[in-house]
C-alpha positions as CSV (number, residue, x, y, z in Angstrom):
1,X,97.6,42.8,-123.5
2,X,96.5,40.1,-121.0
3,X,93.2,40.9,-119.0
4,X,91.8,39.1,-116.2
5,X,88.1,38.9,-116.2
6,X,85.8,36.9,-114.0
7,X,84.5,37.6,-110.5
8,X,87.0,36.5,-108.0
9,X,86.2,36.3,-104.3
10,X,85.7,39.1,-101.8
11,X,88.4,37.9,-99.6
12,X,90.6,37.7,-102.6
13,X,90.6,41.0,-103.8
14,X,90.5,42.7,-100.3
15,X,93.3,41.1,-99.4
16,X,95.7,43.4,-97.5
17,X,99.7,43.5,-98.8
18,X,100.5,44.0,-95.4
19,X,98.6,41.5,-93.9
20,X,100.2,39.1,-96.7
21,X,104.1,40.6,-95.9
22,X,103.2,39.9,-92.0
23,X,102.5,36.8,-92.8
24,X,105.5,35.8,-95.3
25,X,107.9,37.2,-92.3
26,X,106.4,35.3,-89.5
27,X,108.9,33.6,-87.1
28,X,112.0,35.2,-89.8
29,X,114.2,37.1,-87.5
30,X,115.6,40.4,-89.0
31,X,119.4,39.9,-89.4
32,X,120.1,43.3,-88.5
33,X,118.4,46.7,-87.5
34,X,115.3,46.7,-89.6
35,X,114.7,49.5,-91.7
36,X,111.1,49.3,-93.3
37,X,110.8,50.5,-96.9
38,X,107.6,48.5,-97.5
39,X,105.1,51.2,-96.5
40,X,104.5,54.5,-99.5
41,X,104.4,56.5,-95.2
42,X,106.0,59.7,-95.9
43,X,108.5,61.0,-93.5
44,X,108.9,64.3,-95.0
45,X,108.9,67.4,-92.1
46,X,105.2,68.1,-90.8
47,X,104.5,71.6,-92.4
48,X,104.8,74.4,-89.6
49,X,101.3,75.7,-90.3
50,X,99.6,72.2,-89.2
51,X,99.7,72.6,-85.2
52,X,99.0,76.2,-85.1
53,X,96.1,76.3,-87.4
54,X,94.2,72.8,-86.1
55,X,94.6,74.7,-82.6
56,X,92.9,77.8,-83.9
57,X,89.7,75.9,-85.2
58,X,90.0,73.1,-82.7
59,X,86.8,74.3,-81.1
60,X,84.8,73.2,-84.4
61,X,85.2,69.5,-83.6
62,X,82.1,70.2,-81.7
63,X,80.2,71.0,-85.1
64,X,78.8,69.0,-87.8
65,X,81.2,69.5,-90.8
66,X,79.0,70.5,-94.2
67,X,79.4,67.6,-96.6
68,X,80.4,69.6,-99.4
69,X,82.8,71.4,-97.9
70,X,83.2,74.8,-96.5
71,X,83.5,77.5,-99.2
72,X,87.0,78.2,-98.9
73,X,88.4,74.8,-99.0
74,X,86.7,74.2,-102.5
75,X,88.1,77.6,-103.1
76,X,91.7,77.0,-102.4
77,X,91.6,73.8,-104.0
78,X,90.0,75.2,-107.6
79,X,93.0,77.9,-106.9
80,X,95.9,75.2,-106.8
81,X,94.6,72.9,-109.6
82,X,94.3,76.6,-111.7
83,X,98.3,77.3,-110.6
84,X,99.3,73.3,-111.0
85,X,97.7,73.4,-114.9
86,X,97.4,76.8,-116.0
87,X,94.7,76.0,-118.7
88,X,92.5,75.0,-115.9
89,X,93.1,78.5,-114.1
90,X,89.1,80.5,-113.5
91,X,87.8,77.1,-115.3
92,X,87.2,74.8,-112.0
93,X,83.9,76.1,-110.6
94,X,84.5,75.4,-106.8
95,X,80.7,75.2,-106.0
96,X,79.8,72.5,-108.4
97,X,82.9,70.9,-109.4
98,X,85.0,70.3,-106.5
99,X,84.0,67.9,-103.7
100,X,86.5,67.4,-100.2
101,X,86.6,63.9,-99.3
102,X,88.0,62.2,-96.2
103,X,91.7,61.8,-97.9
104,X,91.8,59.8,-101.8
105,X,91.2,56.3,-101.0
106,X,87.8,57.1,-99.2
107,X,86.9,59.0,-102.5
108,X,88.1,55.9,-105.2
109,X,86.5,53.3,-103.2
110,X,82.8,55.0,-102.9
111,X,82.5,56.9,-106.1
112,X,81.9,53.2,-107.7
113,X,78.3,53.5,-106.5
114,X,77.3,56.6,-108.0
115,X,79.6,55.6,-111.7
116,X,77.3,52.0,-111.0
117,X,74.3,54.0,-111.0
118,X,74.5,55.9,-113.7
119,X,74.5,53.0,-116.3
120,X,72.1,51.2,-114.3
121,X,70.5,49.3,-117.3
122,X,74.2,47.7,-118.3
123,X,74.6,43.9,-118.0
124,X,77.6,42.6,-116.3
125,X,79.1,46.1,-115.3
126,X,82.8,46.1,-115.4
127,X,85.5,48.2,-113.8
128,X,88.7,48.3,-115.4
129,X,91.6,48.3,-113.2
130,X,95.4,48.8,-113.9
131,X,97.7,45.2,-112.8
132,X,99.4,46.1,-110.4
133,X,97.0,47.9,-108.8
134,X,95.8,49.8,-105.7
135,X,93.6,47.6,-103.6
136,X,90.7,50.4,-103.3
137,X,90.3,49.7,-107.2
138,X,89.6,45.9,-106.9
139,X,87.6,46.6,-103.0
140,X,85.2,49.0,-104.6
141,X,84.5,46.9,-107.9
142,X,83.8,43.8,-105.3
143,X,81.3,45.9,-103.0
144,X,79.4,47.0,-105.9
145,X,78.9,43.9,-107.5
146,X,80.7,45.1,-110.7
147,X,83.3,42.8,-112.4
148,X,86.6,43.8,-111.9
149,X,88.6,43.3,-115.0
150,X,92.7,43.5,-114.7
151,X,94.4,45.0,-117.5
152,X,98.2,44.0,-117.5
153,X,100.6,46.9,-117.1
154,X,104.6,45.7,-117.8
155,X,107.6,46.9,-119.0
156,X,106.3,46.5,-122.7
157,X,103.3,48.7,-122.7
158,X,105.0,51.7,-120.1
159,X,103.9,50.1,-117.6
160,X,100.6,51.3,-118.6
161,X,97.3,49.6,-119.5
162,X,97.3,49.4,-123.7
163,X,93.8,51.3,-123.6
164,X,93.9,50.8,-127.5
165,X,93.9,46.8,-126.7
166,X,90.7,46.3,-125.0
167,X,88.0,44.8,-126.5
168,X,84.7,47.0,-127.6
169,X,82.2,44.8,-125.9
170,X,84.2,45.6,-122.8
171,X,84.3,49.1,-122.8
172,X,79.9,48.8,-123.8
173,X,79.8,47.4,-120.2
174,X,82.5,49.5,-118.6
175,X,80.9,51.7,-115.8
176,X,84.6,53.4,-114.7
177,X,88.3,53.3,-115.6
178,X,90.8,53.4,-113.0
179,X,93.9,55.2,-113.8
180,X,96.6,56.3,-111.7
181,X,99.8,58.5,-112.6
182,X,102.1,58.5,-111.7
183,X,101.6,54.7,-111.4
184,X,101.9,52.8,-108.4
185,X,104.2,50.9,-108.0
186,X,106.3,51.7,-111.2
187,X,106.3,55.6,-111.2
188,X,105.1,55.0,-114.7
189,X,103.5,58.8,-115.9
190,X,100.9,58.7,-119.0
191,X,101.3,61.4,-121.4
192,X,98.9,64.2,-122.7
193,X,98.0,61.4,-125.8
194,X,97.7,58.7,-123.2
195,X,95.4,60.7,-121.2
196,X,93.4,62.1,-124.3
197,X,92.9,58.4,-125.8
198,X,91.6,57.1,-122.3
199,X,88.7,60.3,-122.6
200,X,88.0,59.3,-125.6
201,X,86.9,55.7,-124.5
202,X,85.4,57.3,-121.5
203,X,83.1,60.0,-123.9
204,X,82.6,57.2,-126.5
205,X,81.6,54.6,-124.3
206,X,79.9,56.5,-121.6
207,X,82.1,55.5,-118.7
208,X,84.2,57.3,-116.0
209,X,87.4,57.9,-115.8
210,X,88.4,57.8,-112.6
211,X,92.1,59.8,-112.4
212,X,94.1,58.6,-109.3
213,X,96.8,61.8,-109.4
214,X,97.6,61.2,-105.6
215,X,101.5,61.5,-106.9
216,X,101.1,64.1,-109.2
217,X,103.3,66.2,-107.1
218,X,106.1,63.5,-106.6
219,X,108.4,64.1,-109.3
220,X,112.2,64.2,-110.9
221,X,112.0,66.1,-114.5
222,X,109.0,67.9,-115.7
223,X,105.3,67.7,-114.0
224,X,103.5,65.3,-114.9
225,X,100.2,66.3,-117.1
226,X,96.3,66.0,-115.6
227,X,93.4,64.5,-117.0
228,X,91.5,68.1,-116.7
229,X,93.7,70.3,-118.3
230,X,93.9,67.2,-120.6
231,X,89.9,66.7,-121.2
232,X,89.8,70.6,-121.5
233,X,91.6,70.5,-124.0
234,X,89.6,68.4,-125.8
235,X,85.9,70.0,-125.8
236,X,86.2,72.5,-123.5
237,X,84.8,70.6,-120.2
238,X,85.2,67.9,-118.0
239,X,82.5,65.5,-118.9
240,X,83.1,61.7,-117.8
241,X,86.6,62.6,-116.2
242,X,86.8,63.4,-112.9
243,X,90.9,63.3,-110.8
244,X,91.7,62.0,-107.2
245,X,94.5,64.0,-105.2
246,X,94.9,64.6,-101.3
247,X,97.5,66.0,-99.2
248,X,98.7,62.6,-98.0
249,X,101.8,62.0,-100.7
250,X,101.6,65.9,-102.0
251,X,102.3,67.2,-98.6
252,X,103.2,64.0,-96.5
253,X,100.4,64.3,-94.0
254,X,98.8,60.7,-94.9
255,X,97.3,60.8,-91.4
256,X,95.6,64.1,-91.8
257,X,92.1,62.2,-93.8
258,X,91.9,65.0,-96.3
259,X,91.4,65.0,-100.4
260,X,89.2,65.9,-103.2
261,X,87.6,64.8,-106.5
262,X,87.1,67.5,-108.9
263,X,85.8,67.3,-112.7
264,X,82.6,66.3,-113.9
265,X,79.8,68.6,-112.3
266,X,77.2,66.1,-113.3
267,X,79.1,63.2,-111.5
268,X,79.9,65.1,-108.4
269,X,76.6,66.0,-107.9
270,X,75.4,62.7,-107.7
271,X,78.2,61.9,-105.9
272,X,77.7,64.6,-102.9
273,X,74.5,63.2,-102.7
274,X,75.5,59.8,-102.4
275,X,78.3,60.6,-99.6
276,X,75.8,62.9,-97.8
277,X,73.9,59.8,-96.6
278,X,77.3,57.3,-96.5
279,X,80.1,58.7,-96.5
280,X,81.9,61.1,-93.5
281,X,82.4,64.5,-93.6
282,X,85.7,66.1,-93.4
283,X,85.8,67.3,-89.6
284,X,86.3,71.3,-90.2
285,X,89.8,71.8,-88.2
286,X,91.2,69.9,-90.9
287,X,89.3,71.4,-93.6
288,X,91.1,74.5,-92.1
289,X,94.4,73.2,-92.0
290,X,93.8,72.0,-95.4
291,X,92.8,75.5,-96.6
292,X,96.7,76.3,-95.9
293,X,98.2,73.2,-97.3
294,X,96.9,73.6,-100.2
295,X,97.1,77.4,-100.6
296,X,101.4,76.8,-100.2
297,X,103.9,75.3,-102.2
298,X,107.1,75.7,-100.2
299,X,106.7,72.5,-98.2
300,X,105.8,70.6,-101.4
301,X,108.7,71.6,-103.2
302,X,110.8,71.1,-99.8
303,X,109.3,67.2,-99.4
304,X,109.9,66.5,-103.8
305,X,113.8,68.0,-102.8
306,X,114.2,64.7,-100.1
307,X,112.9,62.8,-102.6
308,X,114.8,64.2,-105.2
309,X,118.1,62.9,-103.2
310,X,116.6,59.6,-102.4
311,X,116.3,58.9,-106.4
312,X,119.9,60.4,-106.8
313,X,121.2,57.9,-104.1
314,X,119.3,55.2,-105.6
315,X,120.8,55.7,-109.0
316,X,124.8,55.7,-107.4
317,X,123.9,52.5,-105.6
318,X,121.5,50.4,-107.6
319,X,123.3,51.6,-111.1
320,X,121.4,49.2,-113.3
321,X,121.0,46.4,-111.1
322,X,117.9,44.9,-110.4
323,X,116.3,46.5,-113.8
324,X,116.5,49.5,-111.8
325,X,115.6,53.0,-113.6
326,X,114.2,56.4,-112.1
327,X,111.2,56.5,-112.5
328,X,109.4,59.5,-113.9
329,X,107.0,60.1,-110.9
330,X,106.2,58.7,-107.6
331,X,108.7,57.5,-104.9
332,X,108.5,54.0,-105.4
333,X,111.1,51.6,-106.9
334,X,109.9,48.8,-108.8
335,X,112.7,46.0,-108.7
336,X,113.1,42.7,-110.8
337,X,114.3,40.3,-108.6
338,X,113.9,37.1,-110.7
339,X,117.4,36.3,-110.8
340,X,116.9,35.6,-107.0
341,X,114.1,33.7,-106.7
342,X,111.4,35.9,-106.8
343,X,109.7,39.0,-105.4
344,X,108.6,36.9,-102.5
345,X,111.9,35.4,-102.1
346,X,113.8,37.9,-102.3
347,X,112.1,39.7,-99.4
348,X,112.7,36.9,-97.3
349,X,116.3,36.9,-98.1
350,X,116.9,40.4,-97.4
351,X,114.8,40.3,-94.1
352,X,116.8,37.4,-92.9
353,X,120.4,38.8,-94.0
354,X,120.2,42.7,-93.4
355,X,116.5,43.2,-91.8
356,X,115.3,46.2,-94.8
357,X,111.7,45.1,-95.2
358,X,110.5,45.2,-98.6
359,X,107.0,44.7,-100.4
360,X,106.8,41.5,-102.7
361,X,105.2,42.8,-106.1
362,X,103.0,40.0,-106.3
363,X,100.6,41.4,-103.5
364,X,100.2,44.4,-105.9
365,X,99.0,42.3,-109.0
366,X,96.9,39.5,-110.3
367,X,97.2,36.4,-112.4
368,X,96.0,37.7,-115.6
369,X,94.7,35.9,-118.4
370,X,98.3,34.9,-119.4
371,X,98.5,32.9,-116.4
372,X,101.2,35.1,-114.8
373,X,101.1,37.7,-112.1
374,X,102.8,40.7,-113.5
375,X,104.6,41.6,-110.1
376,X,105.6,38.4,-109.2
377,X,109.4,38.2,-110.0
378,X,109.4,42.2,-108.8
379,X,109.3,44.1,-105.0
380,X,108.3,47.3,-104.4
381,X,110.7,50.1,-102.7
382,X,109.4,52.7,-100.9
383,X,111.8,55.6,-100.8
384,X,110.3,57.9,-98.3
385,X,113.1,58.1,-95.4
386,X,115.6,60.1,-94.6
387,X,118.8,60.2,-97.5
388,X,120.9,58.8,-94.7
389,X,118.4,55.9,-93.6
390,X,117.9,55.2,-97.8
391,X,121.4,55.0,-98.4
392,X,122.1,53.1,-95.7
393,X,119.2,50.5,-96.9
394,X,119.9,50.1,-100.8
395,X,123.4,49.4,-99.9
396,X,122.6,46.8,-97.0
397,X,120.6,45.2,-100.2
398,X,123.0,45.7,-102.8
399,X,125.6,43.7,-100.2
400,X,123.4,41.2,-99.4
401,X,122.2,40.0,-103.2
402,X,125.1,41.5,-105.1
């Protein structure tokens, strides 16, 4: 498995993908009506319950939102992780193990400080991060001072980090894991023995593992499995394992701000009383409104049946071009475009000739120690319009590359 280790510059790993694409397309006209399926936006309906319940509350902008939480938002999101894993169900103590955070990202970028902290004595702290990766990974290992380390994840390990690769004297200065599945970009999803190996490490080698599950709910087939049912399972609690979610992919309301962490009671003490002093609060309207979204599945279900379509569209037009497959989870497609030049490339092309606006691959990766960037030849797909829109855009790119 290649790794990338070293400390690269701030400016580097901050970089934004968007900034990048903005850049790539400067002065390139759009040779037709653009369609834009670089952004993971979801366009899914806005739940009904959303105006009418911010309305109700909107009165407590004027208050100073607990940081913790109000009662029943921990509540009702102990109750939905107890009715998404039924092993977890009367096991997730809202009051210590359940934390509401101003939407995931917030959440995966600060809770390096407090994972930092506790192995305060380590030399050379590393962070292990998935390649490609989410840019909050590589941002938070930066800010801290840690070393970010990126662990190559391509078609010949899943698409998943090979955990059982890494070197011991690695994980003895690992301070937190990154993992996300489903896996952005590739919709990759790591089994129950995937997750329970990555524990292991984490318990062995007194680390976090920090579960990015923000598509857990963004799926084809069969749900994908959790890293707390999954450490459960193994001793009975949640030490060194705590799981990122929000309502931004699970209930398309990205603009909404509003998440959790939830696991390790020991961690998320530290880390309520790191956010009390530097992180926001969650203003209480949306606490409210977040009581609801997460208390009802219909919308859910009603957002994963668009996406459902999209995928089935996908699979008529693309067929097995591009190295195309479904993936598992997520609503991302990860292409192969090296037989035109390129991830980079190929989103110029298909800008120029048919204006769908695409992400190149290589602004989700690093050049690892192989001295390749893993997305490099690949763009990423976001499938979150409309069936007609989607259709409309896979077969403007189909036409134009063939």
């Amino acid at each position: 498995m290649a790794i990338q280790t070293g400390q690269p510059s701030l400016d580097d790993l901050i970089a934004s993908p968007f900034a990048r694409l903005a850049a790539l397309l400067d002065g390139i006209a759009p040779g037709a009506g653009s369609i834009d399926l670089s952004l993971g936006e979801p366009r899914a309906l806005i739940p009904s319950f959303l105006g009418p319940t911010l309305q109700q509350h909107v009165s407590e902008f004027g208050r100073y939102p607990p940081i913790r939480g109000i009662p029943a938002l921990r509540q009702a999101i102990a109750a939905w992780l107890g009715r998404r894993y039924p092993t977890l169900a009367g096991d997730v103590e809202p009051d210590i193990e359940v934390l509401p955070l101003n939407g995931s990202r917030e959440g995966l970028f600060s809770a390096i400080f407090p994972a930092l902290a506790r192995k305060a004595s380590v030399t050379r702290p590393a962070v292990l991060i998935p390649n490609p990766f989410y840019q909050a990974y590589a941002a938070a290992a930066a800010a801290s001072g840690a070393e970010p380390v990126f662990l190559d994840s391509a078609g010949a390990t899943q698409f998943l980090p090979a955990l059982d690769a890494i070197d011991e004297e690695l994980l003895q200065r690992t301070v937190a894991l990154y993992l996300c599945s489903p896996s952005n970009p590739q919709g990759a999803v790591a089994d129950r023995d995937y997750l329970a190996l990555a524990i292991e490490l984490a318990r062995r080698f007194d680390f976090m593992l920090f579960a990015d599950e923000c598509y857990s709910e963004i799926y084809s087939g069969a749900a994908p499995p959790g890293a707390l049912e999954t450490a459960l399972a193994a001793d009975g609690s949640f030490a060194k394992v705590v799981t990122f979610n929000s309502l931004s992919k699970r209930s398309g309301l990205p603009g909404l701000r509003s998440g959790f962490v939830a696991g390790d009671p020991d961690f998320i003490a530290a880390f309520a009383r790191f956010r009390n002093v530097a992180c926001p609060q969650v203003p209480l309207p949306i606490q409210h409104a977040s009581v609801r979204a997460w208390s009802d599945e219909a919308h859910v279900e009603q957002g994963r049946a668009l996406y459902r379509q999209n995928f089935d569209i996908a699979d008529a037009a693309l067929q097995t071009r591009y190295g195309y497959r479904r993936p598992p989870g997520g609503f991302f497609l990860w292409l192969d475009m090296a037989a035109h030049g390129g991830g980079e490339e190929a989103v110029k092309t298909l800008w120029k000739g048919c204006g769908v606006r695409l992400l190149p691959g290589k602004y989700l990766a690093r050049t690892g120690a192989s001295g390749v960037n893993p997305g490099v030849n690949h763009v990423r797909v976001a499938l979150v319009h409309a069936p007609e829109t989607t259709g409309e855009a896979l077969g403007r790119i189909v036409a134009t590359l063939g």
